[in-house]
VOGU-3710 file (C-alpha; in Angstrom, 3 decimals, decimal comma):
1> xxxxxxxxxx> 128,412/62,540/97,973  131,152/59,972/98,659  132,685/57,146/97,089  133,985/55,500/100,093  133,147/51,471/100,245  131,550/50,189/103,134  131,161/46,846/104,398  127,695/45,940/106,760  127,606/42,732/109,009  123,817/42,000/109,602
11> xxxxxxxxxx> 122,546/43,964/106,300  119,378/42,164/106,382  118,184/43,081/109,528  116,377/46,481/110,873  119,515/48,404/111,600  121,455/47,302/108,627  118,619/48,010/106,077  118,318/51,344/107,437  122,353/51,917/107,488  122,450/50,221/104,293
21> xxxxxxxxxx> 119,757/53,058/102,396  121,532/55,311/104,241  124,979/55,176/103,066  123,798/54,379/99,686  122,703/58,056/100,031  125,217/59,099/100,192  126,800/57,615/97,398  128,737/54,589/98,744  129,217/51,545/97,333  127,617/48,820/100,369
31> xxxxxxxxxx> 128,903/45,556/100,986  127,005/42,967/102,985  127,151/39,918/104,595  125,026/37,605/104,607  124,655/33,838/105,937  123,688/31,173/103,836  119,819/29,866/105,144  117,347/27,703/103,344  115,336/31,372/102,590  116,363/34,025/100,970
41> xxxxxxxxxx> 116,078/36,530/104,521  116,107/39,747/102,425  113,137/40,982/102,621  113,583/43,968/104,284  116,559/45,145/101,457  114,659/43,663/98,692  113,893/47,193/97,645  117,582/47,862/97,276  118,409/44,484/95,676  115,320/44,043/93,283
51> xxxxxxxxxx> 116,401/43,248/89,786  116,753/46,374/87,599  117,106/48,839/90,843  119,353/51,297/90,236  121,019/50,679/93,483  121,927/47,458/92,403  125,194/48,252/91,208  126,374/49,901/94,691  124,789/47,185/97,027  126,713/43,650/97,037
61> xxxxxxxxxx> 125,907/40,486/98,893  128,556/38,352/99,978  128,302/34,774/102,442  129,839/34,894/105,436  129,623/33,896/108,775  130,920/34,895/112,132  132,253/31,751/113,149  134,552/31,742/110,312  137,742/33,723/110,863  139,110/33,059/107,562
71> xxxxxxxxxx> 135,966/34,074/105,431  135,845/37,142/107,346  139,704/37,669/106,653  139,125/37,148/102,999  135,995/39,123/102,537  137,819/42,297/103,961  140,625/41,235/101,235  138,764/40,906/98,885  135,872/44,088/99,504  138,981/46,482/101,697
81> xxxxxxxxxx> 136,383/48,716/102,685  136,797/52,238/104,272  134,176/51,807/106,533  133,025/48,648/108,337  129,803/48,646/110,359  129,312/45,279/112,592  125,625/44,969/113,372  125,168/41,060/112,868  124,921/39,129/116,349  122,413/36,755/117,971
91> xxxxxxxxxx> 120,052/39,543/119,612  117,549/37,782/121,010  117,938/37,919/125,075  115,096/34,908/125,639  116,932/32,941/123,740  120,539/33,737/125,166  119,244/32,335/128,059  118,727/28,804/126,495  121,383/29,074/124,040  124,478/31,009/126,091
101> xxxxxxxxxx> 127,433/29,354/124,255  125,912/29,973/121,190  125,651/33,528/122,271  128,483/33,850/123,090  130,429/32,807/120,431  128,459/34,651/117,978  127,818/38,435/119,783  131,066/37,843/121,897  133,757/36,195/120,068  132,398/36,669/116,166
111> xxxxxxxxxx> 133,132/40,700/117,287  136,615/39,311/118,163  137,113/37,145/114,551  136,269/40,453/112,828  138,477/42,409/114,696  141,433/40,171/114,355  140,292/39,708/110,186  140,961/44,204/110,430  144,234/43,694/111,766  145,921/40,626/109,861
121> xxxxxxxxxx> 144,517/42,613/106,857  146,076/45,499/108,106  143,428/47,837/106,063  142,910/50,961/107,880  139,139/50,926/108,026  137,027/52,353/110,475  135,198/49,753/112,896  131,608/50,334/114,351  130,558/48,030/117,193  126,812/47,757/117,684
131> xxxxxxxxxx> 126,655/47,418/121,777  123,463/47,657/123,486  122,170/49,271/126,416  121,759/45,659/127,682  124,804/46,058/129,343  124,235/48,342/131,877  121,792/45,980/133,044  121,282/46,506/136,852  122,977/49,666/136,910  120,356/52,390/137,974
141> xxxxxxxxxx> 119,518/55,021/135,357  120,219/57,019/133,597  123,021/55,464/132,323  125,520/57,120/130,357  128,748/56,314/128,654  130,801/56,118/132,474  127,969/54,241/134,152  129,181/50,653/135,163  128,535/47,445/132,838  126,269/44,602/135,161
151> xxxxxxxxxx> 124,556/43,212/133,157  121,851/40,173/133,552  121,740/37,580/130,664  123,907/35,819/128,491  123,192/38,405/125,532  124,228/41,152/127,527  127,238/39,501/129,127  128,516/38,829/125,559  127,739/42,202/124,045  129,770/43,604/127,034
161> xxxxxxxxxx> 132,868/41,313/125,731  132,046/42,858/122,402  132,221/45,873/123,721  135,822/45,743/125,870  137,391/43,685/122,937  136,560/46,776/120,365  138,413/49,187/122,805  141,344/46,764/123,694  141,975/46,718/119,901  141,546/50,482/119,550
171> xxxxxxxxxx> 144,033/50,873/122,395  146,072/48,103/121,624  146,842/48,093/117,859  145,390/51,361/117,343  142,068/50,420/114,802  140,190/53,301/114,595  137,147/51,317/116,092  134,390/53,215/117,833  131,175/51,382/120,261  127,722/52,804/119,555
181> xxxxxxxxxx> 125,519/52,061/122,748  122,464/52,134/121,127  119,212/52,013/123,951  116,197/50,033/121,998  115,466/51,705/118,598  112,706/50,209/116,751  110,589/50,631/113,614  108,027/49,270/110,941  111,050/46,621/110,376  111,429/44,932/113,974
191> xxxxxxxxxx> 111,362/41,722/113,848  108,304/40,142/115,061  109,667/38,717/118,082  110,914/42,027/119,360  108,265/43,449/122,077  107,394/46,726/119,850  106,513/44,911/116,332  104,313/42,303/119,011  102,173/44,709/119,989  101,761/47,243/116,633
201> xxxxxxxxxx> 101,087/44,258/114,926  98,719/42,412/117,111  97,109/45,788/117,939  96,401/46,404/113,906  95,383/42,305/113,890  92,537/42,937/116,990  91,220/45,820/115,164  90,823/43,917/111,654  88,947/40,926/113,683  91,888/38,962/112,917
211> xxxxxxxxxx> 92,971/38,095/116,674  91,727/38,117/120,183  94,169/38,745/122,605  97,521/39,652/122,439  99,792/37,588/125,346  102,706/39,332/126,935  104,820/39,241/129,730  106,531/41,886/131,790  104,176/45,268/131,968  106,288/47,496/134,118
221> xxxxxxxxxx> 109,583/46,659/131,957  110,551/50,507/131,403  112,820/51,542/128,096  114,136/54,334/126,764  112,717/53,846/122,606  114,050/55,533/120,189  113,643/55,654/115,972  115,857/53,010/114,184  116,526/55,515/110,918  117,195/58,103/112,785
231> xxxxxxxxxx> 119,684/55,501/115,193  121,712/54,211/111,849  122,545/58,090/111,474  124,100/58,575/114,725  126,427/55,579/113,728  127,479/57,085/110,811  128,405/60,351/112,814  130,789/58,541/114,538  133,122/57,030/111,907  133,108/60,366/110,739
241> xxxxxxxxxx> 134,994/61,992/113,492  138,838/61,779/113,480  139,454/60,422/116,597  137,875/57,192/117,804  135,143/57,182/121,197  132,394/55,581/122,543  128,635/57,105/122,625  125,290/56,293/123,946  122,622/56,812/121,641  119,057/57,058/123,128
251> xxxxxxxxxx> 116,261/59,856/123,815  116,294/60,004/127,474  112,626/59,468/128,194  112,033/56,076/129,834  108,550/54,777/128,692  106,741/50,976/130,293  105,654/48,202/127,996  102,368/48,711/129,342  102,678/52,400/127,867  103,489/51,177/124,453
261> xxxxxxxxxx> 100,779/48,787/124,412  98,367/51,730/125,839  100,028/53,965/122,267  99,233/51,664/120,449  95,973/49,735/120,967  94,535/53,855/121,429  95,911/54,985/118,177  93,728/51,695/116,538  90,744/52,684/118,801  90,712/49,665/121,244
271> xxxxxxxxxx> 90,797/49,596/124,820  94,087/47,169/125,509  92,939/46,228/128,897  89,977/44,664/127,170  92,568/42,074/124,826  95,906/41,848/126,823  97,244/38,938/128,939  100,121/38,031/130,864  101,860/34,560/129,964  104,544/34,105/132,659
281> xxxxxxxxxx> 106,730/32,097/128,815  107,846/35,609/128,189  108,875/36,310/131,881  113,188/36,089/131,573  115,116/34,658/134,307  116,160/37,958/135,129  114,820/40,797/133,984  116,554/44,794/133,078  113,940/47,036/135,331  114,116/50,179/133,868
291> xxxxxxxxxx> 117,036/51,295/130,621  117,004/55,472/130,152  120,193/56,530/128,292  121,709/60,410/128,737  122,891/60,686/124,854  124,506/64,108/126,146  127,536/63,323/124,540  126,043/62,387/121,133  124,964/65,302/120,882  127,954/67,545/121,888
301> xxxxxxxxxx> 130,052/65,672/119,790  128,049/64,162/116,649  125,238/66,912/116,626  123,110/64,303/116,885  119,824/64,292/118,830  116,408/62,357/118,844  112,997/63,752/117,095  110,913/60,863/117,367  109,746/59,827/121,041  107,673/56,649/122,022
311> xxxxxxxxxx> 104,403/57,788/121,664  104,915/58,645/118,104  106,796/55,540/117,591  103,864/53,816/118,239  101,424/55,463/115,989  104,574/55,297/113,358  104,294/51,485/113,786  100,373/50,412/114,566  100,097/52,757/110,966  102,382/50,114/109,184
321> xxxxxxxxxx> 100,734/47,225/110,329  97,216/48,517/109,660  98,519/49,739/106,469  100,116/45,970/105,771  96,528/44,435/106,692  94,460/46,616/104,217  97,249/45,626/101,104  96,807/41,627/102,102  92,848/42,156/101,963  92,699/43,819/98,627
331> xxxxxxxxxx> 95,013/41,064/97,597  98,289/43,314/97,325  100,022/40,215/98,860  103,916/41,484/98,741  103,644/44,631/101,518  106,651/44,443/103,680  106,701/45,511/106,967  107,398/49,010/106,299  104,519/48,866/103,539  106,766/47,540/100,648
341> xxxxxxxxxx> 109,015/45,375/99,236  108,333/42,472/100,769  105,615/39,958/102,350  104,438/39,233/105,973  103,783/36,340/107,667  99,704/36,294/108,344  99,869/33,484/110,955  97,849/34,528/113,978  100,201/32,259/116,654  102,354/34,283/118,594
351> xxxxxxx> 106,194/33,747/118,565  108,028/31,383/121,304  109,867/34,495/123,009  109,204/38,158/123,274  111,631/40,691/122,825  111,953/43,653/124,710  115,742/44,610/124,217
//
C-alpha cells in the first residue's frame, strides 16, 4: 500500500474508471478532473463516489478543462500530486474528421497546457500520456515502439503532437513523463459509440427481441483488442520505473470487425449474417487497415503481458449487456454497463458515428 496522490484527467471515462479503482487499491488518494456538463457523466465511477462509500474519502472531483491553462496550473497547486495520469482527450476519430480544430486543440494542445501547468509548478510528478496506436496509421504491422508515426485523421494527427510534445518536455526540461501506446482496449464500459460496445450490445438487444439489425461499416477493419483493466495496469508499471520511456501496450493478435461481430452474435446464439448491414455513414474518409502492436518491450521491462484475447473479450462483453437487459426487465433499472452502479440508455437508434479506434 501507498500513500502517494494521484491526479486522473478523463476519470469518468473507461480507462480512467479502471485506473481510478486501481490506484485506489492500492491505497492512493485519486484526484480527478472533471468538466462541467448539464449531466452529471459519472456513471461509470458512481460506485467509487456513491454517498457513504468508503472510497469516498480518497477519490476527489475537481472542474477543469483542457482549454484552460490556468485551471490546470492551479489544480496541480492546489492537489501537487505524485503521479499524474492524462487520459482526457476528444477520442472519437469520426468526429475528428468534422471537428479537426477542435481536435486538435483538445488531444493536441490540452496535452501541451498540462505539460506547461507541470513545469511552471515545478512539482516533480510523474506524467503519463495516453497515445494511441492511431498513430501509426498507414505504417504496416506490427508496429512497435520504432515503427514510423503516419497517421490518417485528425485524431491521430493530434495524438501524435501529444505524443512528441510529452518527449520534448522529458528531454527538454527533464519531467519524468512517459507515452503509453495503448492498441484498442475495450470493456463492459466502452462507450456506446466505440465499435466493440456497438456490437455486444446490439448483439444482447437482437437476442432479447429488442432490435433487428445492427448497421455497421467497415468489416475487414483488423485490430489488435486488448482488456481495458488489465491496460490501466500496464500504465501504472510505467510511472513506476525510475527512468522515463515509451511502450506499446497491445496483445499482438490482429482480429477483423467482422470477427468480433462473429464472437459475439455466436456467444448469444444468433447467426450475425442473418441481422448485420453495412451503412457506408460509418465508412471514415480514410480508414487504418489493419493495427497489431509487438508489446515486446512491455513486457521485458514492466513484466507486463496480456491474458485476455478478443474472443474472450467478446463473450466478456455480449455477458454484460445480456446481463444489463435481464436487470431492466425485472425492473432493476440502475445496472451500469459493467452490471452496476449506474443506468443505460434503452433507446434502440444507433449512434451518429461508430468507433473502431
Amino acid at each position: 500500500m501507498t500513500s502517494k496522490t494521484a491526479l486522473i484527467t478523463g476519470i469518468t471515462g473507461q480507462d480512467g474508471s479502471y485506473l481510478a479503482e486501481l490506484l485506489l487499491s492500492k491505497g492512493y488518494t485519486v484526484h480527478g478532473v472533471v468538466r462541467r456538463s448539464s449531466g452529471s457523466g459519472l456513471d461509470r465511477i458512481a460506485h467509487l463516489v456513491g454517498e457513504g462509500r468508503a472510497t469516498e474519502r480518497r477519490l476527489r472531483l475537481h472542474h477543469g478543462d483542457l482549454s484552460d491553462g490556468a485551471r490546470l496550473i492551479a489544480l496541480l497547486g492546489q492537489v501537487e500530486p505524485a503521479e499524474i495520469y492524462h487520459l482526457a482527450a476528444q477520442s472519437d476519430v469520426h468526429v475528428s474528421f468534422e471537428q479537426p480544430e477542435y481536435t486538435g486543440a483538445v488531444t493536441g494542445l490540452g496535452t501541451t497546457r498540462l505539460l506547461e501547468a507541470l513545469r511552471v509548478t515545478g512539482l516533480p510528478a510523474r506524467f503519463y500520456q495516453a497515445s494511441s496506436s492511431e498513430m501509426f496509421g498507414a505504417t504496416p504491422p506490427p508496429q512497435d515502439e520504432e515503427s514510423p508515426l503516419r497517421p490518417r485523421s485528425p485524431y491521430a494527427a493530434a495524438k501524435v503532437y501529444g505524443y512528441w510534445i510529452t518527449r520534448n518536455y522529458r528531454e527538454s526540461y527533464g519531467v519524468h513523463a512517459v507515452n503509453g501506446i495503448m492498441f484498442n482496449h475495450e470493456s463492459p464500459r466502452r462507450g456506446e459509440g466505440f465499435v466493440t460496445r456497438k456490437i455486444a450490445r446490439a448483439a444482447a438487444r437482437i437476442a432479447r427481441g429488442e432490435q433487428r439489425y445492427l448497421y455497421l461499416g467497415n468489416l475487414d477493419a483488423r485490430r489488435d483488442w486488448g482488456y481495458a483493466p488489465e491496460y490501466v495496469e500496464a500504465m501504472w508499471r510505467m510511472l513506476q520505473r525510475d527512468s522515463p520511456d515509451d511502450y506499446v501496450v497491445a496483445t499482438g493478435t490482429s482480429y477483423s470487425v467482422r470477427d468480433f461481430v462473429a464472437f459475439c452474435f455466436q456467444h448469444v446464439g444468433l447467426e450475425w449474417e442473418r441481422h448485420v448491414r453495412v451503412d457506408e455513414r460509418y465508412l471514415r474518409p480514410s480508414d487504418v487497415s489493419e493495427l497489431v502492436g509487438d508489446a515486446s518491450k512491455a513486457e521485458r521491462e514492466l513484466g507486463w503481458k496480456p491474458v485476455v484475447f478478443a474472443p474472450d473479450l467478446a463473450r466478456i462483453m455480449a455477458d454484460a449487456e445480456m446481463a444489463a437487459g435481464r436487470a431492466r426487465t425485472a425492473g432493476a433499472g440502475d445496472c451500469g454497463p459493467d452490471g452496476e452502479g449506474a443506468r443505460l440508455r434503452t433507446t434502440d437508434h444507433a449512434p451518429a458515428t461508430t468507433r473502431i479506434g
